[in-house]
C-alpha positions in Angstrom: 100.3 109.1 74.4 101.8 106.5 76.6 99.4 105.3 80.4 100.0 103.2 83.2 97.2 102.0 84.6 96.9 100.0 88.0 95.7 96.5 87.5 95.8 95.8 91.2 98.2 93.9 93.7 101.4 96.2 92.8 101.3 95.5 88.7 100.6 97.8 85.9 99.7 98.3 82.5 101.2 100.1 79.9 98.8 101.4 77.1 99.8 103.6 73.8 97.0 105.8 72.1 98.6 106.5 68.8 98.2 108.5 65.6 101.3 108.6 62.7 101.4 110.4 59.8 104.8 109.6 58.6 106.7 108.0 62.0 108.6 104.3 60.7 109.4 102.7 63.9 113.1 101.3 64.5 113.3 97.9 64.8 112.7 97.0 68.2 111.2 94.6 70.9 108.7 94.4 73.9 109.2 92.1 77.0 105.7 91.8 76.9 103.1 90.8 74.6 101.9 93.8 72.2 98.7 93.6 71.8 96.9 96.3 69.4 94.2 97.1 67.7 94.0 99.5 64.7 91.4 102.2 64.4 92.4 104.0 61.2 94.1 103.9 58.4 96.7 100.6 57.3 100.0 100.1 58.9 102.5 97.8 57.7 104.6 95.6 59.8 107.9 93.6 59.6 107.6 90.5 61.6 109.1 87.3 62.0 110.6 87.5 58.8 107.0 88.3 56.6 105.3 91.4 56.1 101.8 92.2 58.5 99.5 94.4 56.3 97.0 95.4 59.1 93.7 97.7 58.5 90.8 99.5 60.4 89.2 96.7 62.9 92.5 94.0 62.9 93.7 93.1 65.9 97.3 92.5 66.0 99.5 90.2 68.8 103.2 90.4 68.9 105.2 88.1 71.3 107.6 89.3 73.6 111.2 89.4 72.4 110.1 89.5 68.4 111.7 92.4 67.0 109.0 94.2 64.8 108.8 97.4 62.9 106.0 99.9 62.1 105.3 102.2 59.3 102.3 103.8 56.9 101.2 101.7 54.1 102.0 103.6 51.0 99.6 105.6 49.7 97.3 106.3 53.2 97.8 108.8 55.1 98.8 107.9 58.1 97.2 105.2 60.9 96.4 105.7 64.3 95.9 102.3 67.0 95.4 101.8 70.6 97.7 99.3 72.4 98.4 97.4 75.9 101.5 95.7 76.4 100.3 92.8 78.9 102.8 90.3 81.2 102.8 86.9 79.5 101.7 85.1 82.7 98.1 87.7 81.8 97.6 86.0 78.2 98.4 82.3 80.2 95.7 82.8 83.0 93.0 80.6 80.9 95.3 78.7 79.6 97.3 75.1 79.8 101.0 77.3 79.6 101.7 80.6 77.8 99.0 80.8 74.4 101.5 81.1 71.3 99.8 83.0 68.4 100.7 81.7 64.9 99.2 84.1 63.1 99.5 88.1 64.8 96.7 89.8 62.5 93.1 88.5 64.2 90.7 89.0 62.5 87.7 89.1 65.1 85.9 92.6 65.0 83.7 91.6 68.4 86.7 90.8 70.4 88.6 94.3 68.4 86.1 96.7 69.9 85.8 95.1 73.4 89.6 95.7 73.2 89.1 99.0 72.4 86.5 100.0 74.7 88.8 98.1 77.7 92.0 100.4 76.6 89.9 103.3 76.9 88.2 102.7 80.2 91.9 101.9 81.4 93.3 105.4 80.0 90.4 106.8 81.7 88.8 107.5 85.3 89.8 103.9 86.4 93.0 104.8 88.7 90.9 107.6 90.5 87.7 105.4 90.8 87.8 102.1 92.4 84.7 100.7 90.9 86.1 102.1 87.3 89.3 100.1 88.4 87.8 96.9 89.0 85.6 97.1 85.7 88.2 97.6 83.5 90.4 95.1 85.6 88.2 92.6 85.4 87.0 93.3 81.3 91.2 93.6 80.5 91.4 89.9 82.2 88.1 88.3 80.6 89.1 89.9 77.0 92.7 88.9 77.1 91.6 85.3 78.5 89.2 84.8 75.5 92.0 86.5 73.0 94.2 83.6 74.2 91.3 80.6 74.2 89.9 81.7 70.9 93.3 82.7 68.6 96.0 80.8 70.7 97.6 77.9 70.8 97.5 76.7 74.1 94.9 74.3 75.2 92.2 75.8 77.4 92.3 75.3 80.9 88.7 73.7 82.3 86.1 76.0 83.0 84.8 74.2 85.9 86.0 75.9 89.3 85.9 73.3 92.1 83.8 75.1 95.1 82.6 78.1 93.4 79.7 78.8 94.7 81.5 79.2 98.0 84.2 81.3 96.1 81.7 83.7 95.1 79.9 83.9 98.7 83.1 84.6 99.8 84.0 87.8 97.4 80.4 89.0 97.5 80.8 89.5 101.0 84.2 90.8 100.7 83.0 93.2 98.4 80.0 94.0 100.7 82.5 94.7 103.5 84.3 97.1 101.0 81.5 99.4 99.6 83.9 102.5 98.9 87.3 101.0 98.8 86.6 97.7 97.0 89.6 95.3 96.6 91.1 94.8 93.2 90.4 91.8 91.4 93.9 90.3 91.4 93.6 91.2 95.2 90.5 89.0 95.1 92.2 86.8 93.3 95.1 85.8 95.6 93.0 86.0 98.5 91.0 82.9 97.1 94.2 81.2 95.4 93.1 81.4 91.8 93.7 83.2 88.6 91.9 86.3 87.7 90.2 84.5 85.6 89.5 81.5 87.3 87.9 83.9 89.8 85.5 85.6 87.5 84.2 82.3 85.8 83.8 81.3 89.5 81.6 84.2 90.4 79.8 84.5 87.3 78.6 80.9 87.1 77.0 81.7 90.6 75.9 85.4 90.9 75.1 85.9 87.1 77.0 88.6 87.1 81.0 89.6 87.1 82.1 91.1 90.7 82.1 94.6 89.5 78.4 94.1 87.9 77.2 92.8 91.9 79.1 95.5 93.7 77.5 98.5 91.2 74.1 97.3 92.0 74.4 96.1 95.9 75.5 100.4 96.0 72.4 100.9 94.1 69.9 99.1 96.4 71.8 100.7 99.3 71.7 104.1 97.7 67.7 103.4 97.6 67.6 102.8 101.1 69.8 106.4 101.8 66.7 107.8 99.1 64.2 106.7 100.6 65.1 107.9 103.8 65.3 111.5 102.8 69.0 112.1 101.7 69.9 114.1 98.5 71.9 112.2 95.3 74.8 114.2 96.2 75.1 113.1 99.3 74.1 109.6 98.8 76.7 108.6 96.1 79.7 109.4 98.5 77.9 107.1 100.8 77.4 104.7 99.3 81.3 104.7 97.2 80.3 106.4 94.1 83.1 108.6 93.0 80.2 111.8 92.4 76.3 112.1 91.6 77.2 111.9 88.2 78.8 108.1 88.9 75.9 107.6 90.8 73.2 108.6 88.2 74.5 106.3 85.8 74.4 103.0 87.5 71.2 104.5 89.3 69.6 104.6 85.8 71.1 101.6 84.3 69.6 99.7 87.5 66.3 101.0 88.3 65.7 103.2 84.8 65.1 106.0 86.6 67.7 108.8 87.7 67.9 108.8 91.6 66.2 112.6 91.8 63.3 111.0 90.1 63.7 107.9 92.8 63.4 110.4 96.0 61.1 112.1 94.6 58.5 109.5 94.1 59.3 108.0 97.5 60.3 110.9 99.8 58.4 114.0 98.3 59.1 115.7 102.3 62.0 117.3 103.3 65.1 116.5 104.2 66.2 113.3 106.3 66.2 113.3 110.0 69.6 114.4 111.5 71.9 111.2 112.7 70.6 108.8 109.6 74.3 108.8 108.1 74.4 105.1 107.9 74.2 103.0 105.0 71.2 100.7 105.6 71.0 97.3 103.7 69.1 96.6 100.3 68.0 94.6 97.2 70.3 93.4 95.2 67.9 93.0 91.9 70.2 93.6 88.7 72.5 91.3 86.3 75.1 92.4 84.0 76.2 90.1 81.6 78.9 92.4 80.4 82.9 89.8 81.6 
């Protein structure tokens, strides 16, 4: 099954959830890098001349304009693998030029299941759901970074942002500004002139936390407030930018470690709020994440 996800500022990702029995590729080539991992089963590639002999866990980079095959290894049957196909310039953000990858079978199981967890957050709710877009914008660009740092070539660009603390000032307020219709993170991104990357190391370094992580829990604390003050979850998590109660409920939990029925109720055990309290009043911001 082929997706497009948005990655923000007019660009898009193209991920493959796969499952073969028999299927043997033609030999063929990406303009992008491939990036994979496999989840089951072993597939056997041509490549550059060798054979790639890839099993459950592996993660597997392919440059752009290699032509590559794909095909069962004998005797399984089948293999199935989840796969993005990211612009070069994604792979050079953390990087001194574009990262070249002498050997395309990784073996690094941490970096092959944030991977997989990334592709399927993209696949997912993330186009529908800004906050879902920016996590898994900003997870695609911190994973893809460190593939590059860790397994390429390339030197590694310094991690020290000049001004950073006033970056991430900057974008928390942004984001503040935003609560339901956050900007994207390469929106962010050109707005303070660096890399996606660049960006994130700038606000982590000062807030603790990645962008997404702060705005989650500044619409917690202001959800709170909107609690407090009488309103019901439902109503709260439009509010406040959640995409439903559900959304809501999550980071709610994952905040505070209780659901936000259980909040009002402690707080507000009346009735309902006053009529005319429909703004959004301010709160604590109390959480880090220390998820990229």
């Amino acid at each position: 099954m082929w997706t497009r996800a948005p990655l923000g500022g007019g660009a898009t990702l193209d991920l493959l959830t796969a499952r073969f029995d028999r299927h043997r590729y033609a030999p063929h080539c990406h303009d992008e890098f491939t990036v994979g991992v496999c989840v089951a089963g072993r597939e056997i590639i041509d490549y550059r001349g060798g054979r790639l002999d890839i099993g459950a866990g592996a993660v597997v980079v392919l440059a752009p304009g290699e032509t590559h095959t794909g095909r069962p290894a004998p005797g399984e049957d089948g293999y199935a693998y989840r796969a993005i196909y990211p612009a070069p310039r994604l792979l050079a953000e953390a990087t001194r030029g574009l990262p070249h990858f002498r050997e395309a079978v990784v073996d690094d199981r941490e970096l092959a299941s944030a991977l997989y967890a990334a592709h399927t957050a993209l696949s997912g709710d993330a186009a529908a759901d800004p906050l879902a877009a920016l996590t898994a914008e900003s997870r695609l660009a911190w994973l893809l970074s460190t593939l590059a740092r860790r397994h390429g070539s390339a030197r590694p660009a310094p991690d020290a942002v000049p001004g950073a603390a006033g970056i991430a000032l900057a974008v928390r307020d942004r984001l503040a500004a935003d609560l339901r219709t956050p900007p994207t993170l390469a929106e962010l991104a050109a707005e303070t002139g660096l890399s996606r990357y660049q960006l994130l190391r700038a606000f982590r370094t000062t807030m603790g936390m990645p962008p997404y992580a702060w705005l989650a829990q500044h619409r917690v604390a202001r959800a709170r407030g909107l609690l407090e003050a009488g309103r019901r979850p439902a109503e709260v998590a439009g509010l406040v930018g959640f995409a439903d109660q559900a959304h809501l409920t999550r980071w709610f939990r994952r905040v505070t470690g209780v659901t936000p029925a259980a909040y009002r109720t402690s707080v507000h055990p009346g009735g309902p709020a006053p009529e005319g309290r429909n703004s959004v009043p301010e709160g604590r911001n109390s959480v880090q994440d220390t998820a990229p």
